[in-house]
C-alpha atoms as an extended CHARMM CRD file, in Angstrom:
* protein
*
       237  EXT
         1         1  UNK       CA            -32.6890000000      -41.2000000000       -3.2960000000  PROA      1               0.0000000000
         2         2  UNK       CA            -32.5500000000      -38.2060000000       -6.0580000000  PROA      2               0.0000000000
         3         3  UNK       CA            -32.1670000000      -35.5660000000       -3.4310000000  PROA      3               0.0000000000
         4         4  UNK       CA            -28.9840000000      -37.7110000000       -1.8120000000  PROA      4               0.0000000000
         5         5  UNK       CA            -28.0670000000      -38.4740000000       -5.4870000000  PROA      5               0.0000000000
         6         6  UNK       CA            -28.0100000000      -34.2770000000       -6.2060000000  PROA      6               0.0000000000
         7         7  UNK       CA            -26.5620000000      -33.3350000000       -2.8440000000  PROA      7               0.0000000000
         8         8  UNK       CA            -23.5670000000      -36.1540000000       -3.8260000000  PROA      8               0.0000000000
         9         9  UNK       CA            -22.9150000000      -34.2440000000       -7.5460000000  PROA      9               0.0000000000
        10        10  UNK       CA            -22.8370000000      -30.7910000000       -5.2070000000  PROA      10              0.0000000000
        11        11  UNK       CA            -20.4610000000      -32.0440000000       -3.3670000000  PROA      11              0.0000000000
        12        12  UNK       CA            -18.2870000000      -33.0020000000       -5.9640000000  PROA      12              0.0000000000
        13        13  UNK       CA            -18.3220000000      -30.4590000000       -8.1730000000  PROA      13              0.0000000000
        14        14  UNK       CA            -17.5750000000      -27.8620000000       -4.5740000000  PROA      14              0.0000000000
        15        15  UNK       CA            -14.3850000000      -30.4760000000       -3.8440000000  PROA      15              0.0000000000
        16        16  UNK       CA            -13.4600000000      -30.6370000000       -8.1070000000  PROA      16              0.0000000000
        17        17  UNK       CA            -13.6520000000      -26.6580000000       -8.3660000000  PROA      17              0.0000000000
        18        18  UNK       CA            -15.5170000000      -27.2930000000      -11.4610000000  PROA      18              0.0000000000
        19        19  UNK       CA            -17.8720000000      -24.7550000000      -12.4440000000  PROA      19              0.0000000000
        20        20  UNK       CA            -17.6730000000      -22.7670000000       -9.4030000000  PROA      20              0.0000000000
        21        21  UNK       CA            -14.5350000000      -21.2160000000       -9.2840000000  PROA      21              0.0000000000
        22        22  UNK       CA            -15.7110000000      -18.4180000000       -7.1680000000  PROA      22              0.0000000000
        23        23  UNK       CA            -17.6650000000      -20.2000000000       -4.7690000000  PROA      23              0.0000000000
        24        24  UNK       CA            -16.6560000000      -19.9910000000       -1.0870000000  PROA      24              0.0000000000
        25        25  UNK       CA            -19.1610000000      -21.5420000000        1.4900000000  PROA      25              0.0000000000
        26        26  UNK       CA            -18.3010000000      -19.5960000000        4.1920000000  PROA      26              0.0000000000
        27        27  UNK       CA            -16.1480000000      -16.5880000000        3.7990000000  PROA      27              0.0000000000
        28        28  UNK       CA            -17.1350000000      -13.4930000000        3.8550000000  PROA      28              0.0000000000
        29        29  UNK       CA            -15.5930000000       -9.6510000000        3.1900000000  PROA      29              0.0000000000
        30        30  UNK       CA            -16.3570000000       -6.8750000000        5.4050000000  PROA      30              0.0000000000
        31        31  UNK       CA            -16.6510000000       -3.3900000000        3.5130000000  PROA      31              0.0000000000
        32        32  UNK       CA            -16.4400000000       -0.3250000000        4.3790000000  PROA      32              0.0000000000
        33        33  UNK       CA            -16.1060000000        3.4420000000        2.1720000000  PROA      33              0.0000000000
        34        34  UNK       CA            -13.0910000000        4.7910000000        0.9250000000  PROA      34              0.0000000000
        35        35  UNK       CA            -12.5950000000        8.3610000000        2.0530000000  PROA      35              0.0000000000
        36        36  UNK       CA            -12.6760000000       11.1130000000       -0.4990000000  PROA      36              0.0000000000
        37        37  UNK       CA             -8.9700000000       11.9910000000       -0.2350000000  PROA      37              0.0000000000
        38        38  UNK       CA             -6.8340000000       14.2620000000       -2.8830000000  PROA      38              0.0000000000
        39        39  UNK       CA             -3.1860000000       15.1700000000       -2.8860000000  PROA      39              0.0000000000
        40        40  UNK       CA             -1.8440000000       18.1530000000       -4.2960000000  PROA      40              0.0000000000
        41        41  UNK       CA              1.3410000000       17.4160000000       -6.7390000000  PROA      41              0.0000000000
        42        42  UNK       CA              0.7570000000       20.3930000000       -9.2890000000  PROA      42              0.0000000000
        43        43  UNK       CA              3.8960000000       21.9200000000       -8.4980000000  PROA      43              0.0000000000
        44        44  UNK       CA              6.0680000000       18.7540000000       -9.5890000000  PROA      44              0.0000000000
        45        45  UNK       CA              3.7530000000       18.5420000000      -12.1550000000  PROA      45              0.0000000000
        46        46  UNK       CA              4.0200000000       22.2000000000      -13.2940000000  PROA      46              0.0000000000
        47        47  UNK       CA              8.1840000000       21.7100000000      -13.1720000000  PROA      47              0.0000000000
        48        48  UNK       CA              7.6880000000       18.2740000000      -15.4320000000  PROA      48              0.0000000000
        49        49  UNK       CA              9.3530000000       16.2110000000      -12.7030000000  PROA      49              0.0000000000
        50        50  UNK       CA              7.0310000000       13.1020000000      -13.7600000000  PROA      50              0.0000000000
        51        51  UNK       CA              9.1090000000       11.1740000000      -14.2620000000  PROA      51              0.0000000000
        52        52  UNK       CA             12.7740000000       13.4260000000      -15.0070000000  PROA      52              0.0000000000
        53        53  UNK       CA             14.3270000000       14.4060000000      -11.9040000000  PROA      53              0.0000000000
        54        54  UNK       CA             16.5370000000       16.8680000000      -13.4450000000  PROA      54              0.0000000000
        55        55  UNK       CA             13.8470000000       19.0830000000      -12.7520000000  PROA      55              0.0000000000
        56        56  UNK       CA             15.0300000000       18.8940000000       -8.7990000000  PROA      56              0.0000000000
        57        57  UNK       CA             17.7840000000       21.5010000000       -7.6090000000  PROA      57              0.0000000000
        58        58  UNK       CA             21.1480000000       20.7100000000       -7.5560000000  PROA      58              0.0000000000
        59        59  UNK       CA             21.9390000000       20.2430000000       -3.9000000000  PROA      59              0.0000000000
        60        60  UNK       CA             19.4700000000       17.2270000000       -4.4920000000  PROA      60              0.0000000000
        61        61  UNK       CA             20.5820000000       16.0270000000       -7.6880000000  PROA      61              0.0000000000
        62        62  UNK       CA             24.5900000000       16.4240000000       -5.6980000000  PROA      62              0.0000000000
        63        63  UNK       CA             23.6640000000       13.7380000000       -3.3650000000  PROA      63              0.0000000000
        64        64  UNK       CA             24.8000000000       10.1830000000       -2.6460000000  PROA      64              0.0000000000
        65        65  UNK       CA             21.7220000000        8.2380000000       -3.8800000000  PROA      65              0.0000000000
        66        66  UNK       CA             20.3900000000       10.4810000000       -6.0910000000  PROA      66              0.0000000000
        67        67  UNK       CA             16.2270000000       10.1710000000       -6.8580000000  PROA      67              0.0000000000
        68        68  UNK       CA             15.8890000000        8.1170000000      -10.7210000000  PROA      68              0.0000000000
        69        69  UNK       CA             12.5240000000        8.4860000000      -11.2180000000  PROA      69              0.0000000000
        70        70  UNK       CA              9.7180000000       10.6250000000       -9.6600000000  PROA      70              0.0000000000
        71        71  UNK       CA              6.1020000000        9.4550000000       -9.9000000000  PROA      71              0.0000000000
        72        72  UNK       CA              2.5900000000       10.6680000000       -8.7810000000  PROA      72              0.0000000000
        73        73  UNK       CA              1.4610000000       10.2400000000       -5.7930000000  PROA      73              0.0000000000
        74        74  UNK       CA             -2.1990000000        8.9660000000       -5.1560000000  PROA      74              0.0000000000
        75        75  UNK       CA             -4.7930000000       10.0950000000       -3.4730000000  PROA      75              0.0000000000
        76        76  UNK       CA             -4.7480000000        8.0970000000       -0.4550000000  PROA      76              0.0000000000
        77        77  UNK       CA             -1.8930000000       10.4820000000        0.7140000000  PROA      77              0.0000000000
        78        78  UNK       CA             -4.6350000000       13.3700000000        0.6740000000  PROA      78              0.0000000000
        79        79  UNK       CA             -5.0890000000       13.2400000000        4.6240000000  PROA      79              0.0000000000
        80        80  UNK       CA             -1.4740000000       14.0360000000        5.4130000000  PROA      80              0.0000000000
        81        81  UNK       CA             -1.3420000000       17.1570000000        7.3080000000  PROA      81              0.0000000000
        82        82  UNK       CA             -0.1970000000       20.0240000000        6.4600000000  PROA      82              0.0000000000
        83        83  UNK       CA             -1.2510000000       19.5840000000        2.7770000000  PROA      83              0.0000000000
        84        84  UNK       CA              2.1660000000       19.8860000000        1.1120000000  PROA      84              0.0000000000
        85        85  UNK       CA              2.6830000000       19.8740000000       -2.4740000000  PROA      85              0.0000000000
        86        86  UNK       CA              4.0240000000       16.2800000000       -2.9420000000  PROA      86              0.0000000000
        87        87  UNK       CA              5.4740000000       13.6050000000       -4.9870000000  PROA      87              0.0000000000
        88        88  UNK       CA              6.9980000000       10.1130000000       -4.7550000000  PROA      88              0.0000000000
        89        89  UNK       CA             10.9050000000        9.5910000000       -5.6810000000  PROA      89              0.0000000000
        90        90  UNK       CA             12.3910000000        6.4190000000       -6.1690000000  PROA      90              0.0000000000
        91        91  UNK       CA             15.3050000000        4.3060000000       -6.3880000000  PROA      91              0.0000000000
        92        92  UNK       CA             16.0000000000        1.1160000000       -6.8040000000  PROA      92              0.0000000000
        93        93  UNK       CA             19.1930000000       -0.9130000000       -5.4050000000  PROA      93              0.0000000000
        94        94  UNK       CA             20.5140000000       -4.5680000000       -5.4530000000  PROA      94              0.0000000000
        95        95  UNK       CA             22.3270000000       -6.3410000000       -3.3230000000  PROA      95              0.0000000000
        96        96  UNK       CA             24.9290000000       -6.2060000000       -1.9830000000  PROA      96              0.0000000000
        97        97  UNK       CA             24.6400000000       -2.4100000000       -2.5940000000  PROA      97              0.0000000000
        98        98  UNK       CA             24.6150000000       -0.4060000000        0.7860000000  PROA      98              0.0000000000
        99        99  UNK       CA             21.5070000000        0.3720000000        1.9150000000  PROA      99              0.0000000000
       100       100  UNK       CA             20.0290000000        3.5610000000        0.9740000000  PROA      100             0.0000000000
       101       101  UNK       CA             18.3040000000        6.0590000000        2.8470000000  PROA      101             0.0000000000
       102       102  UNK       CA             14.2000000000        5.9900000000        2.3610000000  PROA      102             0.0000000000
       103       103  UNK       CA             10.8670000000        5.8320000000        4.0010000000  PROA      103             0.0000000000
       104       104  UNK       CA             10.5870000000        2.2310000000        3.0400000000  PROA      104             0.0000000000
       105       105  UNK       CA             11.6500000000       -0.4200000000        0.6040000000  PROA      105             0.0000000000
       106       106  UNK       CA              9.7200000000       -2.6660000000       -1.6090000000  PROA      106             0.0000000000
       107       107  UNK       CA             12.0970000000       -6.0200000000       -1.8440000000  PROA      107             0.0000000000
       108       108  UNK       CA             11.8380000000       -7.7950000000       -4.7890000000  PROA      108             0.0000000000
       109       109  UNK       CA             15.2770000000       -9.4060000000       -7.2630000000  PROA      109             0.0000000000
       110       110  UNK       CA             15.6070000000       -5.1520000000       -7.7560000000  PROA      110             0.0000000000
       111       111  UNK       CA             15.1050000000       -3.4600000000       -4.7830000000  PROA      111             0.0000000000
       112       112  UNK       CA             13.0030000000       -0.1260000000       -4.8720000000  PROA      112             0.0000000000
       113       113  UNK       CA             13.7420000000        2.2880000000       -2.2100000000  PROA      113             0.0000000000
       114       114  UNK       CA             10.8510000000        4.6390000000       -2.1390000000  PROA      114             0.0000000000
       115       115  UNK       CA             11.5360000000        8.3280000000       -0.9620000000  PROA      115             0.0000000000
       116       116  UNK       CA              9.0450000000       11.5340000000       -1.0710000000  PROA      116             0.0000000000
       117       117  UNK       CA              9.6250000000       15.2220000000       -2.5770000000  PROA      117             0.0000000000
       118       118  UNK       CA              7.8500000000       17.6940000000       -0.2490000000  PROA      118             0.0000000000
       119       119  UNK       CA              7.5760000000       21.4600000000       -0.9300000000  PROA      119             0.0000000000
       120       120  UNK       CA              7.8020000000       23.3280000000        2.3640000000  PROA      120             0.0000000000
       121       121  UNK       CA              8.6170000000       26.9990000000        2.6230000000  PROA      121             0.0000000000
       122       122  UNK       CA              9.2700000000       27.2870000000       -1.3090000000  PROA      122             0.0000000000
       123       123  UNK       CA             11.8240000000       24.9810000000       -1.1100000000  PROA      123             0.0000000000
       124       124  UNK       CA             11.7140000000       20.8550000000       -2.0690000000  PROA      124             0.0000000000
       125       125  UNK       CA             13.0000000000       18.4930000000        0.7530000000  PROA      125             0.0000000000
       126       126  UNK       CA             13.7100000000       15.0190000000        0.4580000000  PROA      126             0.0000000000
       127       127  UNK       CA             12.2620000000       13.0120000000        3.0250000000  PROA      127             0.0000000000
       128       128  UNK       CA             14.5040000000        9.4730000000        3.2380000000  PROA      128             0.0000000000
       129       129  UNK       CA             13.0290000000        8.2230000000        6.7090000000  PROA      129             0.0000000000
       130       130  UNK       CA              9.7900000000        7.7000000000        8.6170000000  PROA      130             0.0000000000
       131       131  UNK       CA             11.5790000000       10.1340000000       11.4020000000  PROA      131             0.0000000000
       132       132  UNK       CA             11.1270000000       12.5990000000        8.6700000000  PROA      132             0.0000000000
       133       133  UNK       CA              8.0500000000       12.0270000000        7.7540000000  PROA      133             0.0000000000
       134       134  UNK       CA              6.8840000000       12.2670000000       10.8920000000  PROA      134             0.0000000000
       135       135  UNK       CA              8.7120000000       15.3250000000       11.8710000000  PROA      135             0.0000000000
       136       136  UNK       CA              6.9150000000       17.0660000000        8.6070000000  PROA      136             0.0000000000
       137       137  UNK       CA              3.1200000000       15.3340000000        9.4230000000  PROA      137             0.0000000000
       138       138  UNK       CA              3.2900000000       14.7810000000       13.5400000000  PROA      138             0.0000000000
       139       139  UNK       CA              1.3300000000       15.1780000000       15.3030000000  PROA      139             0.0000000000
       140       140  UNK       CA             -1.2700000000       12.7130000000       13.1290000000  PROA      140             0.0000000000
       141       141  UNK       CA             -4.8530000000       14.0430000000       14.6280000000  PROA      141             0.0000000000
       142       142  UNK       CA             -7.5070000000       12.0350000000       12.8220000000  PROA      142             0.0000000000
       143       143  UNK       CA             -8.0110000000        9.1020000000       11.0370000000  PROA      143             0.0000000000
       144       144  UNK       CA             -7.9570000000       10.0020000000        7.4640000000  PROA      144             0.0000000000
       145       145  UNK       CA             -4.1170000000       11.5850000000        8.3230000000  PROA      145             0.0000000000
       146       146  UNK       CA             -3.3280000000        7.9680000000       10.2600000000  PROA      146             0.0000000000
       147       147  UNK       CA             -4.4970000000        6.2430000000        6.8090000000  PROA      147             0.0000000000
       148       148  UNK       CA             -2.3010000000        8.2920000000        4.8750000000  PROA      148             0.0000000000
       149       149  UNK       CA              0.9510000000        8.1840000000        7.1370000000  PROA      149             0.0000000000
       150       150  UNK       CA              0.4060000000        4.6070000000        7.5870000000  PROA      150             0.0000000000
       151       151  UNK       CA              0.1840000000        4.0130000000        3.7850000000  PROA      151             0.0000000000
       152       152  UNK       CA              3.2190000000        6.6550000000        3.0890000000  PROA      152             0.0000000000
       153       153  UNK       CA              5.4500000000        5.2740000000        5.8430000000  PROA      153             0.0000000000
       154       154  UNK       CA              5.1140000000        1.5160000000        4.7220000000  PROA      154             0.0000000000
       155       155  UNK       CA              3.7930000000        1.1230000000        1.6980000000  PROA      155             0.0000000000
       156       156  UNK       CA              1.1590000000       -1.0650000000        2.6650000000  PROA      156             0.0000000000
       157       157  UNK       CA             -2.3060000000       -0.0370000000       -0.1440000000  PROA      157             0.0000000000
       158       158  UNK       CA             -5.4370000000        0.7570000000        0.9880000000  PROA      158             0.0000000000
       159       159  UNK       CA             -8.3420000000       -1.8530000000       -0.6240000000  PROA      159             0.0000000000
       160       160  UNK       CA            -11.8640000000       -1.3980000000       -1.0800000000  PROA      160             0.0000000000
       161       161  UNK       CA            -14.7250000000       -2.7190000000       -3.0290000000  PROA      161             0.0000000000
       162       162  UNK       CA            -13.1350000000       -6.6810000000       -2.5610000000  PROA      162             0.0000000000
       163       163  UNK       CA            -17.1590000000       -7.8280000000       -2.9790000000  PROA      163             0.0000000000
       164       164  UNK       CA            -17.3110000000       -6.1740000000       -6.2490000000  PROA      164             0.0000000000
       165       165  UNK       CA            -16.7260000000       -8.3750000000       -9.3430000000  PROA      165             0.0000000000
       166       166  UNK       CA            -14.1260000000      -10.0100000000      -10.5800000000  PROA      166             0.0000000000
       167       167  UNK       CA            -14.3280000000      -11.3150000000       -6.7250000000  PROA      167             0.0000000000
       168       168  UNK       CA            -10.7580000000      -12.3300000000       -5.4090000000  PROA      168             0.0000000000
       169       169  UNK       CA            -10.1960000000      -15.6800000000       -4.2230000000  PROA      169             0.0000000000
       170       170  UNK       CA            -10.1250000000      -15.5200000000       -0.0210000000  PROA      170             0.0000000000
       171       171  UNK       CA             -8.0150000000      -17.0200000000        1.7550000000  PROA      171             0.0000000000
       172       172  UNK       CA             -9.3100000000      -16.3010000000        5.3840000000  PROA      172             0.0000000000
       173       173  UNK       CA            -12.8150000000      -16.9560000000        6.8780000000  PROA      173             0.0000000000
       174       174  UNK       CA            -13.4970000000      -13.2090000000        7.1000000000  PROA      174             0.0000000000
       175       175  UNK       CA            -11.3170000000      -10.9220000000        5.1110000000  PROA      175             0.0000000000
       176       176  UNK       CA            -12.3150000000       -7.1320000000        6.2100000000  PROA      176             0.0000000000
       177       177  UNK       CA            -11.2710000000       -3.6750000000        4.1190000000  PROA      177             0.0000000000
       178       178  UNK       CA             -8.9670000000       -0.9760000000        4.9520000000  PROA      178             0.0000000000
       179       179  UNK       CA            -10.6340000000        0.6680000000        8.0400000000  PROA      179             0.0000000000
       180       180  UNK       CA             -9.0080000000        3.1520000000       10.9060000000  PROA      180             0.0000000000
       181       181  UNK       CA             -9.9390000000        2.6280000000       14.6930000000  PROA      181             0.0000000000
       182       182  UNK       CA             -9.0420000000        5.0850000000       17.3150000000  PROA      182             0.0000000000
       183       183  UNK       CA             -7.3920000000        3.7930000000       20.0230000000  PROA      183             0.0000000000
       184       184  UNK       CA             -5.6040000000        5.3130000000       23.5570000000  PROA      184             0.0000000000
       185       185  UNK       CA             -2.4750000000        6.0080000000       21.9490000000  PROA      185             0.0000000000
       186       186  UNK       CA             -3.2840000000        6.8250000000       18.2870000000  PROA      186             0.0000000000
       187       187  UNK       CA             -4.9130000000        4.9900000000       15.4770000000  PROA      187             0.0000000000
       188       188  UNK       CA             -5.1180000000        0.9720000000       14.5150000000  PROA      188             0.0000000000
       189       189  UNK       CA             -4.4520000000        1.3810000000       10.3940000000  PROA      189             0.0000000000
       190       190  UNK       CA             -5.8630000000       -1.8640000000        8.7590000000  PROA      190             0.0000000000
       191       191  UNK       CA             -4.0570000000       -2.2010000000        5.2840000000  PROA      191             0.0000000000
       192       192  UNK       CA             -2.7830000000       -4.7820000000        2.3100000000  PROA      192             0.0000000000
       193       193  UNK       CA              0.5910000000       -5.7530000000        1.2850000000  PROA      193             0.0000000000
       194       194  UNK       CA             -0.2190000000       -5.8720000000       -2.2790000000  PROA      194             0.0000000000
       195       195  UNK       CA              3.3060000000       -5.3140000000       -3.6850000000  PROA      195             0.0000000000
       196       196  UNK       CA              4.0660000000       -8.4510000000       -6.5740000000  PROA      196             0.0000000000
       197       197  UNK       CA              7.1620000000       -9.8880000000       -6.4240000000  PROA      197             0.0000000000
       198       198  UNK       CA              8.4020000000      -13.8010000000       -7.3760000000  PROA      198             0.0000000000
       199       199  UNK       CA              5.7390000000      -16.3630000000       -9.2650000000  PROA      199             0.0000000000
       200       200  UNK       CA              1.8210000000      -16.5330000000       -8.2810000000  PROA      200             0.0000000000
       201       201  UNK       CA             -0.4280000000      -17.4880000000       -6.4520000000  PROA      201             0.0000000000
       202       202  UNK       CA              0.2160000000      -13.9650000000       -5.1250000000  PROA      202             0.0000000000
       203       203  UNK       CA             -1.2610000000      -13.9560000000       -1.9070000000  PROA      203             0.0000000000
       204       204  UNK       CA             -1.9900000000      -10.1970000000       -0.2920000000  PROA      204             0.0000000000
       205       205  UNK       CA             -1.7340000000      -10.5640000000        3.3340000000  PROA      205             0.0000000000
       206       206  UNK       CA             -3.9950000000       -8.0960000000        5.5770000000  PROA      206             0.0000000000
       207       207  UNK       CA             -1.4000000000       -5.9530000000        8.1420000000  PROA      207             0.0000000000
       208       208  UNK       CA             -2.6870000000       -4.2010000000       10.7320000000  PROA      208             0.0000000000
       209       209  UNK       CA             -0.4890000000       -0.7340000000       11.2300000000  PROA      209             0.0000000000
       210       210  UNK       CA             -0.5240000000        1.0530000000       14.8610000000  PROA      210             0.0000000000
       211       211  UNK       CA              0.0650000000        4.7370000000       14.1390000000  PROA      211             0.0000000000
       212       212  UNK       CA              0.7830000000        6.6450000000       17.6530000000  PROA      212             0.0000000000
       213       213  UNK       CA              0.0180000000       10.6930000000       17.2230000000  PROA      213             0.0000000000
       214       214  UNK       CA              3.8890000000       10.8450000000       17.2900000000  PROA      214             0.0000000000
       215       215  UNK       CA              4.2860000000        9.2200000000       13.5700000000  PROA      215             0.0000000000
       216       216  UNK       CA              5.5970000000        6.3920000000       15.5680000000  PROA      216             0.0000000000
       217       217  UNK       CA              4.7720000000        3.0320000000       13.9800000000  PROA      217             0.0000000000
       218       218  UNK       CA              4.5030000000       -0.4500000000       14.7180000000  PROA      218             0.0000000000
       219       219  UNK       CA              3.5590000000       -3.0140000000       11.9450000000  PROA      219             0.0000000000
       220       220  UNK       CA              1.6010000000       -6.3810000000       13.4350000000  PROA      220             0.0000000000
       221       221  UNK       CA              1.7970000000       -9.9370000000       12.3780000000  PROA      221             0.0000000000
       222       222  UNK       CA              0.2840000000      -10.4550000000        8.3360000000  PROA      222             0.0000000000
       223       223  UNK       CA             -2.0290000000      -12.3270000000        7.1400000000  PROA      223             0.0000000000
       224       224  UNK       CA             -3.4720000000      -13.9170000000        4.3490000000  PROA      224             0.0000000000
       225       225  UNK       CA             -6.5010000000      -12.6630000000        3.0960000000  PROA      225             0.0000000000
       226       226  UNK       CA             -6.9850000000      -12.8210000000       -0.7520000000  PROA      226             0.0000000000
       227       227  UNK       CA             -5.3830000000      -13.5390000000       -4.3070000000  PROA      227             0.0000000000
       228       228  UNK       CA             -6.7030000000      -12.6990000000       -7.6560000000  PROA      228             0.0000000000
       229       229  UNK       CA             -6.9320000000      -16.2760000000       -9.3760000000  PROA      229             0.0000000000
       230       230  UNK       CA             -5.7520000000      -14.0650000000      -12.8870000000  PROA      230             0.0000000000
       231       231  UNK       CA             -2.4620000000      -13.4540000000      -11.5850000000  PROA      231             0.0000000000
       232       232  UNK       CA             -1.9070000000      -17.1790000000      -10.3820000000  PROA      232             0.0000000000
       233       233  UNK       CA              0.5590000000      -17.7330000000      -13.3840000000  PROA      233             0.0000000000
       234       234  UNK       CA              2.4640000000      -14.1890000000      -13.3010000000  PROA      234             0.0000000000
       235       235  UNK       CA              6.0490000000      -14.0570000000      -12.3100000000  PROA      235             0.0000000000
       236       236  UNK       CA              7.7890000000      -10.5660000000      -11.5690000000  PROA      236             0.0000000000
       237       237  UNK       CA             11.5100000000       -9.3050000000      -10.7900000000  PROA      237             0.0000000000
């Protein structure tokens, strides 16, 4: 009678979320390393372009949608190939403004169009498309390069160390980390949607991102995987 009595109180307290908040029978992450990437953006750096772009030339400063602000790029762009001198430039846009020219957008109320500074040659290009970025990177020929043109050309984020506290909340039986897989045709790039935009819960679907060795790319269906329970009452624009 006092074990059915116990196993009645579990039971409630699992259905209540009281006093296990983290607690979830069933679910599991699947980790794996982060590779030990590093870009190379010391020659923005050493022209003070972080974050002024009146440090870029003026055939780039002359153009229709001209960069606003020019940021650091991280270090999960370290497997792009050749190893260009780098940055991120971005802009952002709101509708019903035409649509402007980048690698991709992050669509919120303001929309940021996000574009990259590339030294090639001694001279900076601005590469507005993922035809350009491929044309610069292609042909991608391992999987640390597929990472970083799959993060670059989407701006999907590469996450690790999920079973490492604070734990997120899951919201799939088995929620696995960023990993690459060869395939026939290229790479299978598995990454996280974890731009914030509107009120929370903010749940970060898992996207899987096909990379061919062209710099062709295909994004697949998302899905939910996890939320961070401190963010449940955060709204952005």
């Amino acid at each position: 009678m006092r074990r059915k009595l116990l196993l009645l109180i579990l039971a409630l307290i699992i259905l209540s979320g009281c006093g296990f908040p983290q607690l979830e029978l069933g679910k599991k992450v699947i980790e794996h390393p982060a590779p030990d990437l590093k870009v190379d953006y010391t020659y923005f750096e050493s022209l003070g372009c972080f974050p002024d772009p009146a440090c870029l030339p003026a055939e780039l400063q002359e153009i229709e949608h001209p960069v606003e602000y020019i940021s650091e790029p991280g270090n999960i762009l370290g497997g792009l190939s050749p190893a260009f001198p780098l940055a991120i430039a971005s802009r952002r846009g709101f509708q019903p403004e035409d649509e402007i020219p980048a690698v991709h957008v992050n669509r919120c109320l303001a929309d940021q169009y996000i574009r990259f500074l590339v030294l090639v040659d001694d001279r900076i290009r601005l590469v507005d498309s993922v035809e350009a970025l491929a044309a610069l990177y292609a042909p991608i020929e391992s999987e640390n390069e597929a990472l970083s043109f799959a993060v670059a050309a989407t701006g999907y984020s590469a996450v690790y160390d999920l079973d490492q506290p604070p734990k997120p909340r899951l919201h799939a039986e088995v929620v696995e980390e960023t990993h690459v897989k060869t395939t026939a045709d290229g790479y299978l790039v598995h990454l996280f949607d974890t731009y914030l935009c509107g009120c929370g819960p903010h749940i970060v679907p898992s996207v899987d991102v096909t990379v061919g060795r062209d710099g062709s790319i295909s994004i697949g269906k998302p899905v939910e995987a996890f939320s961070d329970p401190k963010l449940d009452d955060l709204c952005v624009d």
